[in-house]
DRENKOL-294859 format. One record per residue (C-alpha): residue in one letter; x, y negated, z negated. Coordinates in steps of 0.2 Angstrom, whole numbers, plus 5000, padded with zeros to 4 digits. Layout:
<recs>
AXYZ ...
</recs>
This chain:
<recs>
X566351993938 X566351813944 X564951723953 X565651723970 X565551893969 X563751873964 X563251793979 X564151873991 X563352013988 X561451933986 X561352023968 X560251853963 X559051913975 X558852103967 X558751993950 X557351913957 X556352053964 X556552123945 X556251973937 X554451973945 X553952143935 X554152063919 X552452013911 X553251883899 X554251713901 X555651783889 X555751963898 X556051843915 X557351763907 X558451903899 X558251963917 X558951823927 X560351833910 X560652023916 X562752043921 X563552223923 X564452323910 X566152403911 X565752523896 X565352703903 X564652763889 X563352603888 X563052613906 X562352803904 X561452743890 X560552613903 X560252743914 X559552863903 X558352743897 X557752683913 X557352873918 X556252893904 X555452733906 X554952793925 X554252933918 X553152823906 X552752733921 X552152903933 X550952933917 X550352743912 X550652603921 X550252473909 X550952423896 X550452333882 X552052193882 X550852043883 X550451943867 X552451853867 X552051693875 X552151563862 X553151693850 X554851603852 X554051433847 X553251513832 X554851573826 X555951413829 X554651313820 X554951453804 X555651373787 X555651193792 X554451113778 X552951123789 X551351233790 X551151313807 X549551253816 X547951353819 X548451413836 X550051463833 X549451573818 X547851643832 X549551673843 X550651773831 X548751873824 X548551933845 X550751963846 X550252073830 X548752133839 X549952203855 X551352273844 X549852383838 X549252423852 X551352483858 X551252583842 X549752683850 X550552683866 X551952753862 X551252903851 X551253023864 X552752983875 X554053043864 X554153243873 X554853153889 X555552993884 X556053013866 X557352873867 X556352733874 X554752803862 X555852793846 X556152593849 X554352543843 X554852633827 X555652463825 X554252353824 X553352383806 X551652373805 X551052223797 X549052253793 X548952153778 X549651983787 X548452023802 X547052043790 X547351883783 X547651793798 X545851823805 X544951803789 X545651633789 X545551613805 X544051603817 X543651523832 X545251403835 X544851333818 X544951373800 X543651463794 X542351393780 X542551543771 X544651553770 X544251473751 X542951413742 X543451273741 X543251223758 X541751313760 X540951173746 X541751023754 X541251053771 X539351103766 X539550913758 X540250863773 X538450923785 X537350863769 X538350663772 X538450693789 X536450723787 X536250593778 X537150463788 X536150523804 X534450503796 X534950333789 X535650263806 X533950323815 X532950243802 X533850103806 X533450103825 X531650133820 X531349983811 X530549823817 X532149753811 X532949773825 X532149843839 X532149653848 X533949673846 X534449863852 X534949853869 X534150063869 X533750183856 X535150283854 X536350323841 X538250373847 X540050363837 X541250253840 X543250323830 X542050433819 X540750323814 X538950313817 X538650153826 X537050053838 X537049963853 X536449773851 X536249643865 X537749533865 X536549383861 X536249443846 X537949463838 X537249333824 X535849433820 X536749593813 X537749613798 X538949733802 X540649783811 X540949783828 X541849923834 X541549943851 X541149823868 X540349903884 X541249893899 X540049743906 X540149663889 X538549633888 X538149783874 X539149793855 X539549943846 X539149903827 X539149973811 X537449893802 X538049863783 X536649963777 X537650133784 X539250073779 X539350143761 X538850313769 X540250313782 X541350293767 X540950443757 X540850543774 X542750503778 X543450533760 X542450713763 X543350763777 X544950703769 X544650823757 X544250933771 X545850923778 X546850943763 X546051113761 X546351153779 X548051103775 X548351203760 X547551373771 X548751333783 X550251313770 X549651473759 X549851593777 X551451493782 X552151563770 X551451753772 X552051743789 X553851673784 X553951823772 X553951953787 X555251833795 X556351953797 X555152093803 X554251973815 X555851943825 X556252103822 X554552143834 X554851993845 X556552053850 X555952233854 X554352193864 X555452103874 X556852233878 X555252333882 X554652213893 X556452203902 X556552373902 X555052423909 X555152263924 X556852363929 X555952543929 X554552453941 X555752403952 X556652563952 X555352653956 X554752513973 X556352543979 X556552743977 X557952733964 X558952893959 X560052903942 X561652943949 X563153003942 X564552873935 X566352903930 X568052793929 X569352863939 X568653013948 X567853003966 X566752883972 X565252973981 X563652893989 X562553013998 X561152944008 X561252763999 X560352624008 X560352444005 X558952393992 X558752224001 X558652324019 X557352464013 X556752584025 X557552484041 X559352514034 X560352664041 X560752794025 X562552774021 X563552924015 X565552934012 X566653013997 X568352953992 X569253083982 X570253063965 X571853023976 X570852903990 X570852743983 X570852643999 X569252654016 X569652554030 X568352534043 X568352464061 X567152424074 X566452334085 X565652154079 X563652164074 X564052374070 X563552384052 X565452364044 X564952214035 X563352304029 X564352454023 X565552374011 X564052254004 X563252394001 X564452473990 X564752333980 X562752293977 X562452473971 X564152483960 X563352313953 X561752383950 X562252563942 X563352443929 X561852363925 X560852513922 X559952513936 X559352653948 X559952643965 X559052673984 X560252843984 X560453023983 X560353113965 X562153173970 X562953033971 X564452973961 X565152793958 X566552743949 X566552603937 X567452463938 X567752303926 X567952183943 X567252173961 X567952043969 X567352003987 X567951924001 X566751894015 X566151804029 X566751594032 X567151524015 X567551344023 X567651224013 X567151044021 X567350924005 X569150994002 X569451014022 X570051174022 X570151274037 X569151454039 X570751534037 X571451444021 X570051454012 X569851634015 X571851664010 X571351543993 X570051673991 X571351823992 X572751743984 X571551743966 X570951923970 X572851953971 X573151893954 X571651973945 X571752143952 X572252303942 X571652483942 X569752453936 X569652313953 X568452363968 X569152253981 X567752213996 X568652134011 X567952084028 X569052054044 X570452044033 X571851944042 X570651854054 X570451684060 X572351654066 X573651714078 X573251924081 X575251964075 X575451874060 X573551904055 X573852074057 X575552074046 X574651984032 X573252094031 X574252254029 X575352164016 X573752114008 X573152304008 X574852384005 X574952263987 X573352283981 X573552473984 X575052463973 X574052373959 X572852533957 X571352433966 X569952523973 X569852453991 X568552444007 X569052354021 X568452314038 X569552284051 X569852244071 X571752274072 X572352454078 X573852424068 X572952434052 X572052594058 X573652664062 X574352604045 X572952714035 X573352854045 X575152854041 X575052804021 X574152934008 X572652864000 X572052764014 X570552844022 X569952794039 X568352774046 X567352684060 X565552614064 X564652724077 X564352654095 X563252744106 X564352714123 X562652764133 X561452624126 X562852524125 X562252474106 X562852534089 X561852654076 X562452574061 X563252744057 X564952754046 X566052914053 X567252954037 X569053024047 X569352934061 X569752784066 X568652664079 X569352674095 X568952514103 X567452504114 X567752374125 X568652474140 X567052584138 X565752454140 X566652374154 X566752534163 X564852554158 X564352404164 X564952434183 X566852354181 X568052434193 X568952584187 X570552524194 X570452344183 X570052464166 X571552544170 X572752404174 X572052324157 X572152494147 X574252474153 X574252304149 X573552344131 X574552494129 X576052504139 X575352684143 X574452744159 X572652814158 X571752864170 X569752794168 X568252874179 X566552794182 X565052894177 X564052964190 X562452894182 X563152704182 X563952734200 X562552624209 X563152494198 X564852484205 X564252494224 X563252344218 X564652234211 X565752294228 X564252224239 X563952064230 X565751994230 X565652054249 X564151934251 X565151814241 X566551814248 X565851764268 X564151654264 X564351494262 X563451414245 X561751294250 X562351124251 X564251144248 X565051164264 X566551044269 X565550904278 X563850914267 X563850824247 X563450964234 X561850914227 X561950884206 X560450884193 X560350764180 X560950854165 X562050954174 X563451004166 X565050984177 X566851004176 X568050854179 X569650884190 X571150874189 X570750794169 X569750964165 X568450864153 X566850894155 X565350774159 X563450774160 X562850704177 X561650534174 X561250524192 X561750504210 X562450544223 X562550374233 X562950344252 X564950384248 X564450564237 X564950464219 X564150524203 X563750434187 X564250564175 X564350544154 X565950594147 X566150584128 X564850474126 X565250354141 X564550324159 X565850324174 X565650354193 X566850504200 X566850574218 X566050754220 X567750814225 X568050814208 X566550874202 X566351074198 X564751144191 X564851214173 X563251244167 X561651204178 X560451114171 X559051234170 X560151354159 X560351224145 X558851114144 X556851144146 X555751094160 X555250944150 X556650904142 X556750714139 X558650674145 X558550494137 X559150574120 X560750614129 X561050464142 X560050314130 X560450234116 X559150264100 X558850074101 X558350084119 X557350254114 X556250144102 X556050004112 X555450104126 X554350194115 X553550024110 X553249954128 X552550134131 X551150084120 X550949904125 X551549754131 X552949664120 X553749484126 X555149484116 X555849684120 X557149684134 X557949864138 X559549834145 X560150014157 X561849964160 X562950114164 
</recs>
């Protein structure tokens, strides 16, 4: 599979959709990392485990997948000299936490899904770590009783940190200094206990500064008299932190002892996780398991679009052993497109293990390529045409085909002159056929159509048209090609019997006789009547002596040059018209004016015609003098 293949047929977009059941950072990404398989036998296995996780889901809809984020970091950060912090240890105790709750989860599933039940046999229960993880670990912050050691540090810590308080407010208390406190308070400035004083009376206080208001009228100092205290307070949280530090160290290593059966957990949660996102989305679009194989028939019964839902029309066709080749035609806007997309998106899907939007019945055949081309490749950096960009396109499906290819081409042959086109696309067709490929084509030439009816393998089929509402119904007819409509619409639509016939002859080098509809006969006695009326009453203002009577904006055709012009105003007193040709104002007589376009049909009522007739510097000056008065601004209207 390649990429263009990918988005041709919008598969990112069904990756997407999936992507947005997964509960965890991780499951989203192995989604988004989700490509097809060619093996049948791990394909099956796919399918078979999204089933049973759809049957989970009818009985519990939530699953307990949570509890990964932050797991990936955890394990990265494993056997590299350092001790994991607090909240990485609180992150792997609630992981822990979830894998339990799985275990539970899982108990009583086994009858209908025993496959996808059996997996959480995989993650081994680790009580002991988790144990010791939330005794030494409480509140986002290691608790005083993970040793005792740091239980007796930290009671010293509150008895200094007491100590220092009572001190400090002593201090503040004192006649000493109460001329000099610029207000009673006590606050902390870097971890240490410190009192405002009035700038004046720096002098006055032994001690360090550690602080300055904003204003700069207040200091932050640290008296003498509390300094010894502050001392012994920070080598007691030092030795705080070295015990912290040795807790952290002493359940490192615990948790780097279950290495192996932590990722081991991490791994599984997250295939459930992925697994269970792809069931969800199975089950919003009405997925079926369907049948696989190889080289046997390819079957679709009732299939849909998954990106079309409900307004898609059901799609059903079947390809035998021996057929190895649909072509369909059609008119434009019938669906053909739609159809072949269709089939490559599902064969995707099923290779992925996915359900797809069809009928229990159906069976697809597995293929290690699909190689796509549709719709207008062009590419404008390398300046290729629509046509060469296409055939570069075909030439590398030419060389990568074999007997495991689905080949998905649209308007094959299009976009050059109708012969050769057509003699290229049956080529095309006739080796890829050789090369065992799997083909679906859609096509406008009748060659081609007759083509699959006179070569084994080729099956023919066409997009329904319903001839009486003149639209199509999106329905593929396996057995027959398309006969072209547009005799029949024209006949429809009140053209004359007689011109339908001499353009069936023209076509076809065959006589046909074509009858109009009693329903759509008013419809010809109209078009007789109007080129009547035509024919003997004179058009308003365009009789030989009178001046025909332009618009601005008008869209005219230039004689006997056959450019065409946009009319800038006029006439004058000799029937001359400014008109704008290719960017350019000239004056030409109304002799050799014809209308085009009127006016009316291309532009609104308020459509402002200087973004055609003026220059952008002349838009923005005018916009400016619309505002005000300006000296210096001249507009200059020369034509």
């Amino acid at each position: 599979m390649n990429q263009h293949t990918f988005h041709m047929l919008e598969f990112q977009q069904i990756k997407d959709d999936i992507a947005a059941f997964a509960l965890t950072k991780e499951g989203k990404e192995k989604i988004h990392n989700l490509a097809p398989s060619g093996n049948v036998k791990q394909i099956e296995a796919w399918l078979e485990e999204v089933s049973e996780a759809v049957e989970i889901l009818k009985i519990s809809a939530s699953v307990p997948v949570h509890g990964l984020d932050g797991m990936t970091t955890i394990l990265g950060n494993m056997n590299k000299g350092a001790a994991l912090k607090v909240e990485q240890l609180s992150k792997l105790y609630d992981f822990l936490d979830c894998c339990g709750k799985m275990r539970r989860y899982m108990k009583d599933k086994a009858y209908y899904a025993p496959k996808v039940s059996s997996y959480v046999e995989i993650i081994d229960d680790l009580p002991e770590l988790a144990a010791e993880i939330i005794r030494c670990v409480r509140n986002g912050r290691v608790d005083d009783y993970a040793t005792k050691e740091l239980l007796k540090v930290r009671k010293q810590v509150a008895i200094q940190e007491e100590r220092l308080k009572e001190k400090t407010m002593q201090l503040i208390r004192s006649n000493k200094y109460k001329t000099y406190l610029q207000e009673n308070v006590v606050s902390q400035r870097n971890g240490r206990y410190v009192i405002p004083i009035k700038k004046e009376y720096r002098t006055k206080i032994r001690g360090a500064v550690l602080d300055t208001s904003a204003s700069g009228s207040t200091l932050f100092i640290e008296p003498e008299e509390i300094a010894t205290f502050q001392d012994q307070l920070t080598w007691l949280l030092s030795d705080e932190e070295v015990e912290v530090q040795r807790v952290l160290s002493y359940l490192t290593g615990l948790v780097e002892q279950k290495e192996q059966q932590i990722r081991l957990a991490v791994e599984t949660m997250i295939e459930y996780d992925f697994l269970f996102a792809k069931a969800k989305y199975c089950r919003t679009i009405n997925g079926s398991k369907v049948k696989i194989n190889q080289f046997e028939e390819m079957k679709l019964i009732q299939a849909r679009h998954p990106l079309l839902g409900n307004k898609g029309v059901p799609l059903s066709f079947t390809m035998g052993k021996e057929e190895k080749a649909l072509v369909i035609t059609g008119p434009n806007t019938g669906g053909k497109t739609v159809t072949i997309k269709t089939v490559g998106l599902l064969t995707l899907m099923v290779q992925c293990g996915l359900h797809i939007p069809a009928a229990e019945e159906s069976n697809l055949r597995i293929f290690d390529r699909i190689l796509v081309d549709i719709g207008d490749g062009q590419s404008i950096s390398e300046n290729l045409s629509t046509f060469s960009s296409r055939i570069v396109n075909i030439i590398e499906i030419l060389k990568e085909t074999n007997n495991r290819t689905l080949a998905l081409l649209d308007e094959l042959g299009s976009g050059t002159d109708p012969g050769e086109g057509m003699g290229l696309a049956t080529a095309i067709m006739e080796t890829l056929y050789q090369k065992g490929a799997t083909l679906l084509a859609t096509t406008h030439y009748s060659e081609i159509k007759e083509f699959a009816e006179e070569h084994p393998g080729f099956l023919k089929g066409s997009m329904e048209f319903d001839i009486r509402t003149l639209s199509p119904t999106y329905r593929l007819l396996i057995g027959r090609g398309g006969e072209s409509q547009a005799f029949a619409i024209s006949l429809r639509l009140g053209m004359h019997p007689a011109i339908v016939e001499r353009a069936h002859y023209i076509t076809y080098k065959e006589e046909k006789h074509y009858q109009i509809q009693e329903s759509d006969r008013w419809k010809l006695k109209e078009l007789e009547k109007q080129v009547i009326i035509n024919k003997y009453q004179e058009r308003p203002n365009q009789s030989k002596n009178e001046i025909p009577h332009y618009r601005q904006g008008d869209n005219v055709k230039i004689s006997p040059s056959k450019e065409y012009g946009i009319i800038y105003k006029g006439p004058d007193q000799f029937g001359n018209y400014i008109v704008q040709v290719k960017g350019e104002k000239i004056s030409l007589n109304h002799k050799r004016l014809t209308l085009y376009i009127a006016a009316d049909e291309l532009y609104p009522d308020d459509y402002d015609f200087d973004i055609i007739f003026q220059s952008k510097e002349n838009r923005k000056k005018s916009k400016l003098l619309s505002k005000e008065h300006q000296e210096n601004i001249t507009i200059d209207y020369s034509e």
